[in-house]
C-alpha positions in Angstrom: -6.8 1.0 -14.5 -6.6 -2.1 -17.1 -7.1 -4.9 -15.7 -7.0 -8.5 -17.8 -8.5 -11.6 -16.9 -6.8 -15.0 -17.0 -7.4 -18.9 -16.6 -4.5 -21.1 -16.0 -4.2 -23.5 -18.8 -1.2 -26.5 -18.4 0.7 -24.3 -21.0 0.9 -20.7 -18.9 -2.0 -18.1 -18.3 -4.6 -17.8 -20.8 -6.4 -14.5 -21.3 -10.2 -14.5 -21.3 -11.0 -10.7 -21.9 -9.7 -7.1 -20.4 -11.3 -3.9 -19.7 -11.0 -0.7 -18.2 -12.1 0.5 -14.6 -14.8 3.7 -14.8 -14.2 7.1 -13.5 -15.4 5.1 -10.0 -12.7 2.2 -10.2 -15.0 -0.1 -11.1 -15.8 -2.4 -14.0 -19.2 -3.7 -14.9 -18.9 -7.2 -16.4 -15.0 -8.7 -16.5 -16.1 -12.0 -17.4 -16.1 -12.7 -21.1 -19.9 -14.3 -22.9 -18.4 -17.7 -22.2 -19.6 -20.0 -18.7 -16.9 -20.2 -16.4 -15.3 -23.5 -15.1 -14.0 -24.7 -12.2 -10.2 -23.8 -11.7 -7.7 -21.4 -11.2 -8.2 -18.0 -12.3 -6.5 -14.4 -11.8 -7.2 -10.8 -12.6 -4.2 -8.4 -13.2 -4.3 -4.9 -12.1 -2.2 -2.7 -14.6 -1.1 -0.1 -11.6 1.9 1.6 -12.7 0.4 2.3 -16.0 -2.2 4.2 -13.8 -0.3 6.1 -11.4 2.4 7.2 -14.3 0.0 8.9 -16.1 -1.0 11.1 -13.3 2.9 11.7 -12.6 3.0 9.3 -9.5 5.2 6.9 -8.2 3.6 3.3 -7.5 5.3 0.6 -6.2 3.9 -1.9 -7.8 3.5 -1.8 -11.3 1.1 -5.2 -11.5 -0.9 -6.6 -9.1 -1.7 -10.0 -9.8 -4.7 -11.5 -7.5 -5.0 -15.3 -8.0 -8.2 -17.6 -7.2 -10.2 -20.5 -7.5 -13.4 -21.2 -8.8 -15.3 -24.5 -7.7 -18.9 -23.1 -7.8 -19.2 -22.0 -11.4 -22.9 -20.5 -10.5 -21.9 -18.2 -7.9 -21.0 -14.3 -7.8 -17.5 -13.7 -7.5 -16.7 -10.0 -7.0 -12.5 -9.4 -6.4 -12.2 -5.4 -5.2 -8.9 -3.9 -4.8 -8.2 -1.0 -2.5 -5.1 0.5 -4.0 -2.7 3.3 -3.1 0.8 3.9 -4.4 2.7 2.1 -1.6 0.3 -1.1 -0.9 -3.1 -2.6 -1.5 -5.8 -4.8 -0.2 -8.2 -7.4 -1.5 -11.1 -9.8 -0.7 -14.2 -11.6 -2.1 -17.0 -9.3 -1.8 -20.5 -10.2 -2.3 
């Protein structure tokens, strides 16, 4: 799954980096070289791009997961437990 990285700027979403989950749906490091600041953030998961290429119908094509960040030296960890037809999400640790 692609998934992109974003920070809201006044202007719209600005894209920090993108990557590709492994073979085990996850990626190692999301967050580009740059230290994070506080404010409003989101990750987008490319779904339908994902289940199309297996031949499979998804419901949602994008996921979108929006969040905050007011602790810039903390671990933020945003999994996503997908199927076709819905998905969840948290903070993990």
């Amino acid at each position: 799954v692609t998934v992109t990285l974003e920070k809201k700027a006044d202007n719209g979403w600005l894209q920090l980096n993108t990557a590709k989950t492994d073979k085990d749906g996850r990626i190692k490091a999301l967050w580009p070289e740059q230290t994070a600041t506080t404010g409003d953030y989101r990750v987008v998961f490319k779904t339908g791009d994902y289940f199309k290429k297996q031949n499979l119908e998804s419901f949602f094509p994008e996921i979108p997961v929006e969040f905050h960040i007011n602790k810039v030296n903390e671990h933020y960890h945003v999994p996503l437990l997908l199927s076709q037809y819905g998905y969840s999400t948290y903070r993990g640790s």
